[in-house]
TORSE-629246 format. One record per atom (N, C-alpha, C): residue in one letter; residue number from 1; x, y, z; chain. Coordinates in Angstrom, 2 decimals, always signed. Layout:
<pts>
[pt 'A',NUM,[X,Y,Z],'A']
...
</pts>
This chain:
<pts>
[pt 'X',1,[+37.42,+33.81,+90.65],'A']
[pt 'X',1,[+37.08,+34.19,+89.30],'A']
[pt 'X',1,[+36.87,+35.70,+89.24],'A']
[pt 'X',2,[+37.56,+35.96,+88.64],'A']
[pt 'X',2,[+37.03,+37.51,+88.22],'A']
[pt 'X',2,[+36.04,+38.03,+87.61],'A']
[pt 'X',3,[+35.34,+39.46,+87.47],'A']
[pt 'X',3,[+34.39,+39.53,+86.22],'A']
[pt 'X',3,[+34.69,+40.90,+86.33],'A']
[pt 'X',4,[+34.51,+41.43,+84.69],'A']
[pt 'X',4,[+34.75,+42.36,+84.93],'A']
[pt 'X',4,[+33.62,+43.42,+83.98],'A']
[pt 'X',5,[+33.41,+44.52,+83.93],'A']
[pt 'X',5,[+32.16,+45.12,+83.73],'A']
[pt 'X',5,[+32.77,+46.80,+82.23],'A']
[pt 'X',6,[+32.26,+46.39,+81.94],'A']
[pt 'X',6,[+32.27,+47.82,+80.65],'A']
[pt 'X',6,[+31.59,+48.77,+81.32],'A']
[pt 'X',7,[+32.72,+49.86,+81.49],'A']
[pt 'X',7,[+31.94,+50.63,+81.78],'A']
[pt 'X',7,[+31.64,+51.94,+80.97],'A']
[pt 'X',8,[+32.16,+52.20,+79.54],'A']
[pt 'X',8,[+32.27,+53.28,+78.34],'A']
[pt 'X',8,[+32.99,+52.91,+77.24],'A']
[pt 'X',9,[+31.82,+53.31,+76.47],'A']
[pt 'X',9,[+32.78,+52.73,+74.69],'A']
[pt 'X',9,[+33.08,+54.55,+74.58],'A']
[pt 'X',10,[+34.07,+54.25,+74.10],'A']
[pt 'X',10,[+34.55,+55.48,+73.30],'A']
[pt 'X',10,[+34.07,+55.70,+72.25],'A']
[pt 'X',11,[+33.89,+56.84,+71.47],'A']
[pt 'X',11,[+33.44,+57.80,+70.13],'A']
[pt 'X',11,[+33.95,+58.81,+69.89],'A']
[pt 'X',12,[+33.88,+59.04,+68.66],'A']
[pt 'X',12,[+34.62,+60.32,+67.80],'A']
[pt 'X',12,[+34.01,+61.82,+68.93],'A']
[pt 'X',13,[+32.82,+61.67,+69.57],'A']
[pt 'X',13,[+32.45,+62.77,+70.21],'A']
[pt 'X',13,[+32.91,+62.96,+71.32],'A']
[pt 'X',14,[+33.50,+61.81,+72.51],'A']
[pt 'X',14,[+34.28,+62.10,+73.59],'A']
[pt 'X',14,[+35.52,+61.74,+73.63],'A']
[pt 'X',15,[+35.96,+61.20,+72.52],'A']
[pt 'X',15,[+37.56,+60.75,+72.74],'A']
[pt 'X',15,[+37.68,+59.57,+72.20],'A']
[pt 'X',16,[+38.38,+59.02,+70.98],'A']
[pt 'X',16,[+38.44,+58.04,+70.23],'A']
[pt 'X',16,[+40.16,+57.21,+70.31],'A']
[pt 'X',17,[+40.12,+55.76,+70.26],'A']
[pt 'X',17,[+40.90,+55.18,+70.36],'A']
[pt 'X',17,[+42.10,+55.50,+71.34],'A']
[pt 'X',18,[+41.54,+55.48,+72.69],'A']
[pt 'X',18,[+42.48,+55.41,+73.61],'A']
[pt 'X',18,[+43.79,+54.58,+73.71],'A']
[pt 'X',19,[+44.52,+55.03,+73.76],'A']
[pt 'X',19,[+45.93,+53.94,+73.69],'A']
[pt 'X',19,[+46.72,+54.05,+74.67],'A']
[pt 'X',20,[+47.01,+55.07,+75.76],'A']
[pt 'X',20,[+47.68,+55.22,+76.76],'A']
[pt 'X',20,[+47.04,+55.23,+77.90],'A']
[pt 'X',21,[+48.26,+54.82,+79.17],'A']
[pt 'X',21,[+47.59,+54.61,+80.56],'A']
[pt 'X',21,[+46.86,+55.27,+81.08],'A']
[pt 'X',22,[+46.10,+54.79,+82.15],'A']
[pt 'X',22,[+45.49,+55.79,+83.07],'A']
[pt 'X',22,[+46.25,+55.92,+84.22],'A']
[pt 'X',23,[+45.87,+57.56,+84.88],'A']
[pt 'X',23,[+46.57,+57.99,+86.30],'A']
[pt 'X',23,[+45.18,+58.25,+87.11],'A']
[pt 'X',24,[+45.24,+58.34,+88.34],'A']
[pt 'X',24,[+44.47,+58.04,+89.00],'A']
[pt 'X',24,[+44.83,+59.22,+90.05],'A']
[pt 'X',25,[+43.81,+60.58,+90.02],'A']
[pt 'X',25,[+44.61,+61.49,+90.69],'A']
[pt 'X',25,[+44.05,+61.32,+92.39],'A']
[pt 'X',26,[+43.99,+62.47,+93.10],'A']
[pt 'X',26,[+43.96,+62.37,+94.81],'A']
[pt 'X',26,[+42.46,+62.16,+94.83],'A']
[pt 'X',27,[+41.92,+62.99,+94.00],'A']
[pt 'X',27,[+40.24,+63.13,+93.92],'A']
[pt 'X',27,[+39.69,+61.87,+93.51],'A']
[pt 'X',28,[+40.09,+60.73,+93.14],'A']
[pt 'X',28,[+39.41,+59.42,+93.02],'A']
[pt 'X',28,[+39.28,+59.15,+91.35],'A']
[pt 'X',29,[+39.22,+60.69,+90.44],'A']
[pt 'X',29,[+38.72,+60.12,+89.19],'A']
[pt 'X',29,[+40.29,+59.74,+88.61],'A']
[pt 'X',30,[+39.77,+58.64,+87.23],'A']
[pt 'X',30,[+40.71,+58.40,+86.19],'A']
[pt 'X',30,[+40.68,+59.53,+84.91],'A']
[pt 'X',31,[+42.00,+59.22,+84.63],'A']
[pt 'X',31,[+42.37,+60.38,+83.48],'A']
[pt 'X',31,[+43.00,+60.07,+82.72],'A']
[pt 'X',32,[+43.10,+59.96,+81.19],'A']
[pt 'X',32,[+43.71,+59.71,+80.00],'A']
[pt 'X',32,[+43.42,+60.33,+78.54],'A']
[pt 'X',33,[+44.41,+59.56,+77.86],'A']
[pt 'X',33,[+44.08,+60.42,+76.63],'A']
[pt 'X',33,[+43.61,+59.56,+75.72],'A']
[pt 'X',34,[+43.02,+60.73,+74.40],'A']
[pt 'X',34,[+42.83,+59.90,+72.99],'A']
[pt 'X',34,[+43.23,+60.60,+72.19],'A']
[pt 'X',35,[+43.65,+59.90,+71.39],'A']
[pt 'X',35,[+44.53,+61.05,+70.08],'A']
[pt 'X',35,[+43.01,+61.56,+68.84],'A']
[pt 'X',36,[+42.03,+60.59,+69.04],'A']
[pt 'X',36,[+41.47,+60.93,+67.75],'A']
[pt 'X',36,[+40.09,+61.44,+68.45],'A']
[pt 'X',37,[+39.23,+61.90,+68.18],'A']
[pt 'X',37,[+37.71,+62.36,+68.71],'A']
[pt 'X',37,[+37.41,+63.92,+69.24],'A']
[pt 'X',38,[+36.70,+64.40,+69.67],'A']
[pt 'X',38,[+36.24,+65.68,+70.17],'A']
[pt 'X',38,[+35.79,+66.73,+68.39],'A']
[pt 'X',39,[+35.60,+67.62,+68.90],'A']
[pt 'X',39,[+35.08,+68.78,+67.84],'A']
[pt 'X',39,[+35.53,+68.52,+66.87],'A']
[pt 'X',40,[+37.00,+68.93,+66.67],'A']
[pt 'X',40,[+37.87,+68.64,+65.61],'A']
[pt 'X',40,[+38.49,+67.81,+65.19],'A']
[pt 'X',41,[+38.50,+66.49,+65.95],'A']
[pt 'X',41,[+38.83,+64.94,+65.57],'A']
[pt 'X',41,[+40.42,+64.90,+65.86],'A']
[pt 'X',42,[+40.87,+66.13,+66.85],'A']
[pt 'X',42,[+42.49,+66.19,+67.25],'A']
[pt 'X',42,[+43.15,+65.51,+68.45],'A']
[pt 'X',43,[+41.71,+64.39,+68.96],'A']
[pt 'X',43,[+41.49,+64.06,+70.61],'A']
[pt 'X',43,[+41.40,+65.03,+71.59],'A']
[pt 'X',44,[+41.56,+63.91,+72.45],'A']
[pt 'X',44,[+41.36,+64.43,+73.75],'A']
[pt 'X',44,[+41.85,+64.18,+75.19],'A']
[pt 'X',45,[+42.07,+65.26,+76.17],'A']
[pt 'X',45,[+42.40,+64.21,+77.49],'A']
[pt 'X',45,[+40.72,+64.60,+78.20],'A']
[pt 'X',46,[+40.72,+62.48,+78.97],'A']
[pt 'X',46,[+39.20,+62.49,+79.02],'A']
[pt 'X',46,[+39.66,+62.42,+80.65],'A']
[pt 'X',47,[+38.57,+62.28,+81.53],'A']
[pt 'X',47,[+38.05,+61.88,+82.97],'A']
[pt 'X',47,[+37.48,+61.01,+82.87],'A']
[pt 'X',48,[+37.34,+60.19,+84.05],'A']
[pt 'X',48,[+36.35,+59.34,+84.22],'A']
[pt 'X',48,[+36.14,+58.96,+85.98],'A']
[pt 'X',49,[+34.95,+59.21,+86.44],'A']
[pt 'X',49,[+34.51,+58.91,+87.84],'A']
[pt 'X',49,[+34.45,+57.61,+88.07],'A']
[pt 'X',50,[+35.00,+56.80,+88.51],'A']
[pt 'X',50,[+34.39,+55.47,+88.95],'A']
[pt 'X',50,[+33.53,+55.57,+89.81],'A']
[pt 'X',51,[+33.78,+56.20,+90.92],'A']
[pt 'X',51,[+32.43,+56.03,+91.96],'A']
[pt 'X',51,[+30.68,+56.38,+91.64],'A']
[pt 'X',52,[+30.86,+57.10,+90.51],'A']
[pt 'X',52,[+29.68,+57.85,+89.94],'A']
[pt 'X',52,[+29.90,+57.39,+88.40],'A']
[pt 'X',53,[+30.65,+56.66,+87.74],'A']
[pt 'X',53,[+30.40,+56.12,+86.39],'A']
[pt 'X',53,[+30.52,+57.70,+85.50],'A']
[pt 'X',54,[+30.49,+58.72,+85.54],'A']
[pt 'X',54,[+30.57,+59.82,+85.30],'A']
[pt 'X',54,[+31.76,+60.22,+83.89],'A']
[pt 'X',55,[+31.32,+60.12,+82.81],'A']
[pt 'X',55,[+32.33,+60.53,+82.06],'A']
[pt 'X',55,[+32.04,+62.09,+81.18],'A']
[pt 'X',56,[+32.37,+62.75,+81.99],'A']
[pt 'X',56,[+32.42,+64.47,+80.72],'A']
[pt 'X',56,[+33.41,+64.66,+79.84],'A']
[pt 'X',57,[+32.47,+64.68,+78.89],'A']
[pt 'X',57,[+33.86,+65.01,+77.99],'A']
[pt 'X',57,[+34.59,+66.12,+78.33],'A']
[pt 'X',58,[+36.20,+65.57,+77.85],'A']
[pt 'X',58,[+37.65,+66.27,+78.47],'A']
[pt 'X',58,[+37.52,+67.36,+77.73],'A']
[pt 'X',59,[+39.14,+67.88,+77.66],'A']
[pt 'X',59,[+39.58,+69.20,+77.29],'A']
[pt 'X',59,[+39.73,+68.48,+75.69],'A']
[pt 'X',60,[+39.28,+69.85,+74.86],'A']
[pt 'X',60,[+39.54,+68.82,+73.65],'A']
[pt 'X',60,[+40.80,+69.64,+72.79],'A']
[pt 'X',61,[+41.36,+69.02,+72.15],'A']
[pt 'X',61,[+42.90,+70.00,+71.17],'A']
[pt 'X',61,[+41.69,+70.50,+69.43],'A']
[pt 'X',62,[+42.11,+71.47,+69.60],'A']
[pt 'X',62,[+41.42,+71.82,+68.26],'A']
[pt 'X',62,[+42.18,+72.23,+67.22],'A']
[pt 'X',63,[+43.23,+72.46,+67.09],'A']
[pt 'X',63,[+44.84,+72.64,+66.00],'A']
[pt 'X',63,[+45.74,+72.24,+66.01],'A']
[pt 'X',64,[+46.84,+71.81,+67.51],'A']
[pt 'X',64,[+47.52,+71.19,+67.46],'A']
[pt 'X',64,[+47.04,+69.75,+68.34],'A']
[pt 'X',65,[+47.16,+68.51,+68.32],'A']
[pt 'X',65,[+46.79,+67.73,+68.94],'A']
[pt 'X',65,[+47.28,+66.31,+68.70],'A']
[pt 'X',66,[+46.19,+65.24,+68.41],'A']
[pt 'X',66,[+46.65,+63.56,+68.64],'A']
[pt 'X',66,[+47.31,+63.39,+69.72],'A']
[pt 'X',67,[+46.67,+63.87,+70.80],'A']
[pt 'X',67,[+47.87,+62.87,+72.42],'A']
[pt 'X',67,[+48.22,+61.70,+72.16],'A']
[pt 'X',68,[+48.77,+61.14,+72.33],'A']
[pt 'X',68,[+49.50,+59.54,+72.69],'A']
[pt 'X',68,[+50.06,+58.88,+73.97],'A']
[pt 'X',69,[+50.56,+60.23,+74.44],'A']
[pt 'X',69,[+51.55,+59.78,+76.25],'A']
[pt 'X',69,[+50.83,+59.58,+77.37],'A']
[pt 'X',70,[+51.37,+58.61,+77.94],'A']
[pt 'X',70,[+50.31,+59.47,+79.34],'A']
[pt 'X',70,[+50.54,+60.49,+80.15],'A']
[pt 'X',71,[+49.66,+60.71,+80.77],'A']
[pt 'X',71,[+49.87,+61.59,+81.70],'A']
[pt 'X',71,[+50.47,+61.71,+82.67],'A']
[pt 'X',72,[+51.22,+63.11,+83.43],'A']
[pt 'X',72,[+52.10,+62.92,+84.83],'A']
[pt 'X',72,[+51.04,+63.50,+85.93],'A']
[pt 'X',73,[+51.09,+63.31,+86.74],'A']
[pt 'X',73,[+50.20,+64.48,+87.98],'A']
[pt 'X',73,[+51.61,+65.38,+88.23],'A']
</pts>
């Protein structure tokens, strides 16, 4: 049986409605985007630590923006 655990709701303040994959770089954390949330509501690409639960908010787009793709390393 599996279980599985929440580990972050998203919000307009760190990154809203995620829709694309995550990549998983050498350093252990996850990385993706949101098209809608941060300062200017243009999204964002976020981080996230699993080993430390750790989410800072990402880089945020403030004029041109809405990500959708994922990411390449």
């Amino acid at each position: 049986m599996s279980v599985y655990k929440k580990l972050k709701d998203f919000d307009s303040t760190g990154g809203a409605h995620p829709n694309s994959g995550l990549i998983q770089l050498r350093n252990g954390k996850l990385y993706g985007t949101a098209p809608r949330g941060g300062s200017s509501d243009y999204g964002v690409i976020f981080t996230f630590d699993p080993s430390t639960s750790v989410y800072p908010r990402g880089n945020v787009f403030n004029s041109v923006g809405y990500p959708t793709g994922s990411l390449i390393q």
